[in-house]
TORSE-47332 format. One line per field, with one value per residue: chain; x, z, y of N, C-alpha, C in turn. Coordinates in nm, 4 decimals, m for minus. Atoms other than C-alpha are relative to their C-alpha. Layout:
mol	[A ...]
n_x	[X ...]
n_z	[Z ...]
n_y	[Y ...]
ca_x	[X ...]
ca_z	[Z ...]
ca_y	[Y ...]
c_x	[X ...]
c_z	[Z ...]
c_y	[Y ...]
This chain:
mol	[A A A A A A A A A A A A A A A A A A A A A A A A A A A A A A A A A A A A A A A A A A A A A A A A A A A A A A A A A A A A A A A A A A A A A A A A A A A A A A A A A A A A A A A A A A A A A A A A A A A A A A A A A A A A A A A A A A A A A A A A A A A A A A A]
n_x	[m0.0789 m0.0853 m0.0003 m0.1049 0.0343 m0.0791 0.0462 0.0100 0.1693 0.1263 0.1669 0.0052 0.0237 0.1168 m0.0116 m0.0560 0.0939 0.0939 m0.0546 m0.0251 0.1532 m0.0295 m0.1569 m0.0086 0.1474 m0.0499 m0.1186 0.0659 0.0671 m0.1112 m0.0357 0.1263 0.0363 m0.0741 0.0716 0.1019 0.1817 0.1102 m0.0513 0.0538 m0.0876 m0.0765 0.0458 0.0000 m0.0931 m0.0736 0.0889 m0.0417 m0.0779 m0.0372 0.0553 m0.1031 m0.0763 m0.1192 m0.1242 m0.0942 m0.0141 m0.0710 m0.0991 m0.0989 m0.0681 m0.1258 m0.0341 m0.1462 m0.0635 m0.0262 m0.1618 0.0718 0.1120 0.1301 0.0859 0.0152 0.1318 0.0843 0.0346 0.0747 0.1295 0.1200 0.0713 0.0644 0.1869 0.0935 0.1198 m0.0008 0.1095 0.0207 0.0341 m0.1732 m0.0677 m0.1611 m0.1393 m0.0324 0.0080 m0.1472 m0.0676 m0.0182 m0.0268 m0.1616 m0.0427 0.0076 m0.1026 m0.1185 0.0290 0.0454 m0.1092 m0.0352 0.0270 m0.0901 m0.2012 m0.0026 m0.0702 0.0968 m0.0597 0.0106 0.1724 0.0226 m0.0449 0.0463 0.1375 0.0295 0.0073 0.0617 0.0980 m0.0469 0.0239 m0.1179 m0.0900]
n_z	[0.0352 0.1195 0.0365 0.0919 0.1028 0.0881 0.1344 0.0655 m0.0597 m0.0070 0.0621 0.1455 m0.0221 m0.0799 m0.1441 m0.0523 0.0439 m0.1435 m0.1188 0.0161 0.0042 m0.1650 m0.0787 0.0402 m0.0740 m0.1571 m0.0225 0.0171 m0.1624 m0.1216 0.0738 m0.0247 m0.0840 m0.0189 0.0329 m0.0534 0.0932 m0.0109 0.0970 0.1950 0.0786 0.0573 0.0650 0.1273 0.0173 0.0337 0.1404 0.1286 0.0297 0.0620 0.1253 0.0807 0.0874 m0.0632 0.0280 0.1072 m0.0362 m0.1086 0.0820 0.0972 m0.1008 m0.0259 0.1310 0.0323 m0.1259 m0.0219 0.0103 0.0271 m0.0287 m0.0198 0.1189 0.0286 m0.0768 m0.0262 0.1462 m0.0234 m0.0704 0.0816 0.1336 m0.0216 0.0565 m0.1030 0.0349 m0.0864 0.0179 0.1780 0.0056 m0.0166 0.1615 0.0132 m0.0527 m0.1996 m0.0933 0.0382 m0.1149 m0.1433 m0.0198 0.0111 m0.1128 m0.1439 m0.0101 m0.0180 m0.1310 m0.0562 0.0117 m0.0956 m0.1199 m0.0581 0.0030 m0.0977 0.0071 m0.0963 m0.0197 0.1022 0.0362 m0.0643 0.0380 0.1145 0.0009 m0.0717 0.1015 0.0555 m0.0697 m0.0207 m0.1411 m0.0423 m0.1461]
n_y	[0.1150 m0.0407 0.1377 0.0103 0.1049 0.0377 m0.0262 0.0758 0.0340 m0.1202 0.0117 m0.0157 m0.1770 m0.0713 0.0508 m0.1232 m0.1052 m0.0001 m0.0417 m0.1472 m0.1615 0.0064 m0.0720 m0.1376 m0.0449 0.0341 m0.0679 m0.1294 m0.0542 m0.0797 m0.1534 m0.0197 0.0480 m0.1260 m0.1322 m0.0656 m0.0156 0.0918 0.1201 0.0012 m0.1167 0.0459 0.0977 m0.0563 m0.0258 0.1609 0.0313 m0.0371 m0.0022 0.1140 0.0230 0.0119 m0.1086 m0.0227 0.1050 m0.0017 m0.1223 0.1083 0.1041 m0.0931 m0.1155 0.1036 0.0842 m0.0920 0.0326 0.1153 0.0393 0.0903 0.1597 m0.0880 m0.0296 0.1273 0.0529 m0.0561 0.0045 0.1116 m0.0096 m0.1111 0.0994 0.1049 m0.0524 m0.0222 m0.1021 m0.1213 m0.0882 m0.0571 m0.1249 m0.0408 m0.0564 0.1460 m0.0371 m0.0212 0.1241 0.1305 m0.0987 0.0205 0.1243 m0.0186 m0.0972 0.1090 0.1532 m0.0736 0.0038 0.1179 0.0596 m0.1069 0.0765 0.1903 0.0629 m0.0356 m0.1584 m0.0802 m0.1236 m0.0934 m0.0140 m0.1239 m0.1118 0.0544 m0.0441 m0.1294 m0.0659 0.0423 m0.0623 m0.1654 m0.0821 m0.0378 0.0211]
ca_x	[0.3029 0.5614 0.5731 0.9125 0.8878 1.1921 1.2144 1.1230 0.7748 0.6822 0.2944 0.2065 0.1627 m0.2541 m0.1878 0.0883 m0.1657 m0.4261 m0.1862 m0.0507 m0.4327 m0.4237 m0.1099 m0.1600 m0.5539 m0.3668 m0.1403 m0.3523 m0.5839 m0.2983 m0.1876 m0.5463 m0.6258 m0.3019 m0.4410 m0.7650 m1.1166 m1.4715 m1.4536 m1.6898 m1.4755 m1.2089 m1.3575 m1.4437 m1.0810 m0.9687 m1.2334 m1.0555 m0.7134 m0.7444 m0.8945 m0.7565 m0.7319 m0.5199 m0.3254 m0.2122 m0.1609 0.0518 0.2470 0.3575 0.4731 0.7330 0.8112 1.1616 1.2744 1.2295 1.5351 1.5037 1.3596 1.0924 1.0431 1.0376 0.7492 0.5363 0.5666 0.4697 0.1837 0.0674 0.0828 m0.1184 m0.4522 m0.7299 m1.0538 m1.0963 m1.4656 m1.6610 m1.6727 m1.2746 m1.0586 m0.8141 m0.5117 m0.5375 m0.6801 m0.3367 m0.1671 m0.2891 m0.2828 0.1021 0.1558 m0.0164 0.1700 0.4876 0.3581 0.2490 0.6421 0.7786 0.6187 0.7025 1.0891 1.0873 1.1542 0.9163 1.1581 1.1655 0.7751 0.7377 0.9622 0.8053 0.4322 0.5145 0.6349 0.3779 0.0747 0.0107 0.0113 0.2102 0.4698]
ca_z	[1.4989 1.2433 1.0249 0.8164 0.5015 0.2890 m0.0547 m0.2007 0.0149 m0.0193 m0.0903 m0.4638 m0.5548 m0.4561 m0.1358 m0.0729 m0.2069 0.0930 0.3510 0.2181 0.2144 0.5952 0.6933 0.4201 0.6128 0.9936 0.9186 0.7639 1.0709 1.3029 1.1172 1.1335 1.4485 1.5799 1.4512 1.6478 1.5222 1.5253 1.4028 1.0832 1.0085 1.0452 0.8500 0.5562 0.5652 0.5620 0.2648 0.0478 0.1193 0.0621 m0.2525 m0.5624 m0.7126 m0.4072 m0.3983 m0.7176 m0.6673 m0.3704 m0.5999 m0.8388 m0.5015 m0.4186 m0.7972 m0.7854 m0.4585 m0.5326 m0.5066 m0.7804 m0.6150 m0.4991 m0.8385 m0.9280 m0.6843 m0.7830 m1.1876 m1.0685 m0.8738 m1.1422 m1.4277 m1.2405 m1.3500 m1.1644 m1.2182 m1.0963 m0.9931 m1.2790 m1.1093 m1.0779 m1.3539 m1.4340 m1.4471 m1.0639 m0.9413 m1.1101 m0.9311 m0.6301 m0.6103 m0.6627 m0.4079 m0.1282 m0.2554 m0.2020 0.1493 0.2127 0.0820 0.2775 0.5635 0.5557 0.4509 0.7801 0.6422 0.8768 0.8769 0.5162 0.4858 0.7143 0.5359 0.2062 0.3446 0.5289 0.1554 m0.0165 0.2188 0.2121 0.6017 0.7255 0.9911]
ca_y	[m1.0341 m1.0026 m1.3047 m1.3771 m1.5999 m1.7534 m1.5659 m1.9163 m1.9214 m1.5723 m1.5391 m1.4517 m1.0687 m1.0677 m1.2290 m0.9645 m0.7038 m0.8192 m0.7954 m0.4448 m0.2910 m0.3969 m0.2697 0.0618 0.0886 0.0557 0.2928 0.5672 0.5440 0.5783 0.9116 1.0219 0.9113 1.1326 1.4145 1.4005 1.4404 1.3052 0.9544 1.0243 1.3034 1.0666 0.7696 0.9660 1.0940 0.7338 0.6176 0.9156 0.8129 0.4349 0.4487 0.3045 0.6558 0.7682 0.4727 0.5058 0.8947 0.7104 0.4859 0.7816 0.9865 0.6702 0.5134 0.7738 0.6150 0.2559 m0.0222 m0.2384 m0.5547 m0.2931 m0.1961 m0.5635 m0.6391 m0.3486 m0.4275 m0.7958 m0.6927 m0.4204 m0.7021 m0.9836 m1.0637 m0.9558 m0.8052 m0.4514 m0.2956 m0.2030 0.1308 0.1203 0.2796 m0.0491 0.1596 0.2947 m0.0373 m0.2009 0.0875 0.0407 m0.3286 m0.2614 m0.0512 m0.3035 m0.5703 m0.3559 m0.2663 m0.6168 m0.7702 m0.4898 m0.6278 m1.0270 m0.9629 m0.7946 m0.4383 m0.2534 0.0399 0.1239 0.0602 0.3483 0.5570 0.4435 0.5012 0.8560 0.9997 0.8043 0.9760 1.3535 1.4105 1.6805 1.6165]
c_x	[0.0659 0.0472 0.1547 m0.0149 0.1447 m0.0174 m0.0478 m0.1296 m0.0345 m0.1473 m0.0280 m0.0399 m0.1696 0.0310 0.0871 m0.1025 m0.0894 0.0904 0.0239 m0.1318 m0.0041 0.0662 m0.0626 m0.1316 0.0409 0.1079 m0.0301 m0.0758 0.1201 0.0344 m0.1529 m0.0474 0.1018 m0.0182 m0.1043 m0.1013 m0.1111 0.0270 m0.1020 0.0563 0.1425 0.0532 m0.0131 0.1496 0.1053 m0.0170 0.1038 0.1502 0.0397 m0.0494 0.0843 0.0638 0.1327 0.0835 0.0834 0.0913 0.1568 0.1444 0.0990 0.1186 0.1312 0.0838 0.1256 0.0770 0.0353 0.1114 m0.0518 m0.0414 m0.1274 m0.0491 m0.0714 m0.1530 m0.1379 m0.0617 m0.0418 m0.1634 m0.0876 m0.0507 m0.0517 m0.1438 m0.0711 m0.0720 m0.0439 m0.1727 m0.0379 m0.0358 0.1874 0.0300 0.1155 0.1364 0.0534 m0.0255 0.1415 0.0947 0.0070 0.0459 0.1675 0.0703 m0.0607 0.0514 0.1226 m0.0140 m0.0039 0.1802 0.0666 0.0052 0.0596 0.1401 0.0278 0.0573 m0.0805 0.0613 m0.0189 m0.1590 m0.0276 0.0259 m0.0542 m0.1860 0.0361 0.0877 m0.1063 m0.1670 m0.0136 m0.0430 0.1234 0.0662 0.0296]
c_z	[m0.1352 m0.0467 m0.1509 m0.0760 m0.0464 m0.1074 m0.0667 0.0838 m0.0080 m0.0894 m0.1623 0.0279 0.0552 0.1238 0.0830 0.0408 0.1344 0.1245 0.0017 0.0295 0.1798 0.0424 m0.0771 0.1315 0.1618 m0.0167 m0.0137 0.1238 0.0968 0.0236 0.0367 0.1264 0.0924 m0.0082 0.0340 m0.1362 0.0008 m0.0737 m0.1161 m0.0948 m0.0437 m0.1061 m0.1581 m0.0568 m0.0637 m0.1402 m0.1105 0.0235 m0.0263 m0.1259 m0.0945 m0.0796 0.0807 0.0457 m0.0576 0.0008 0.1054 m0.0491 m0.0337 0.1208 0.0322 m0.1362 0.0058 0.1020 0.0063 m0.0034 m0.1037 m0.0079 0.0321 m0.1094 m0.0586 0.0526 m0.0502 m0.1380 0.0792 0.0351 m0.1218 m0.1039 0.0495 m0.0500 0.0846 m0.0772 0.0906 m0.0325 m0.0843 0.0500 0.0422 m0.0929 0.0402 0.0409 0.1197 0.0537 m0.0370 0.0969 0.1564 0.0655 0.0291 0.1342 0.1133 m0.0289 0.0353 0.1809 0.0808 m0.0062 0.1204 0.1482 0.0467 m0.0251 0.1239 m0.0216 0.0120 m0.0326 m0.1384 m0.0733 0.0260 m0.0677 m0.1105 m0.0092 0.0422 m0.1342 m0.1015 0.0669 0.0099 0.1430 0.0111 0.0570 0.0575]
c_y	[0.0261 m0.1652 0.0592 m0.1196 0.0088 0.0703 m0.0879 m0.0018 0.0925 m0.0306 0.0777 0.1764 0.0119 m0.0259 0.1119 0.1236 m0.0286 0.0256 0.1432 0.0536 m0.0354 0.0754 0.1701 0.0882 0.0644 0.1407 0.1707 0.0337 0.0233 0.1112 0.0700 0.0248 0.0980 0.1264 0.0437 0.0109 m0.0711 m0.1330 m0.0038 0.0575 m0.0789 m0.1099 0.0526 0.0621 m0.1361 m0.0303 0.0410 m0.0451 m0.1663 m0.0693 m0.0491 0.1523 0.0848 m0.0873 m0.0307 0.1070 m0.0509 m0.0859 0.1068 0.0889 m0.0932 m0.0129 0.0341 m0.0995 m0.1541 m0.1361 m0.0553 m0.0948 0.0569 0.0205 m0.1121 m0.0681 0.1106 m0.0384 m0.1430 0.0154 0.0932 m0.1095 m0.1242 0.0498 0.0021 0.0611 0.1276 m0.0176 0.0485 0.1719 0.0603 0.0577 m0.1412 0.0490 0.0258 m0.1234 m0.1278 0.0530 0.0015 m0.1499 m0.0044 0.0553 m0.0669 m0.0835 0.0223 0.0255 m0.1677 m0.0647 0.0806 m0.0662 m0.1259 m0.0132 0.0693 0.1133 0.1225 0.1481 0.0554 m0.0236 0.0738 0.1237 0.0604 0.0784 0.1963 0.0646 m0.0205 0.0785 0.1817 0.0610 0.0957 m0.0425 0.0904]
């Protein structure tokens, strides 16, 4: 289901941010999951690539490419307050947060196509 919001109702940057770790999570297993393999082998593959440290890692691989309302959404999402894991590093868990809220906007303005394009430079699978 593909849900479209008004720019004046979109959901605040965490709310984005939860939808993005969905969508980023769904998307890595897909890739993964394509590629074959035991599913512990592929679970632990998952783990390391939705981490905040490769999320951020993630961020830096896009940041060149972004328009700037994209950029706009990611500095929003990096400077909200939140409390990261006390076993997080702050800077990647701002990083990443950014980068699912970017996935997540992505998503509800109905711009499926350049989320794709966005995640498959942002991910280090081959093609």
């Amino acid at each position: 289901m593909i849900f479209h919001f008004e720019h004046k109702t979109l959901p605040g940057s965490l709310e984005l941010a939860y939808l993005g770790d969905a969508l980023y999570d769904l998307y890595v297993r897909e890739h993964l999951i394509a590629g074959g393999g035991r599913v512990r082998a592929l679970h632990r593959e998952a783990i390391s690539l939705v981490c905040a440290h490769a999320q951020s890692e993630a961020l830096a691989r896009v940041a060149d490419v972004l328009t700037d309302e994209e950029a706009d959404v990611v500095r929003r999402a990096r400077n909200t307050k939140q409390s990261p894991p006390k076993n997080a590093d702050p800077g990647e868990y701002h990083r990443a947060t950014a980068l699912e809220a970017l996935i997540g906007w992505l998503y509800v303005t109905g711009q499926q196509e350049r989320m794709n394009a966005l995640l498959a430079r942002a991910l280090p699978f081959e093609e």
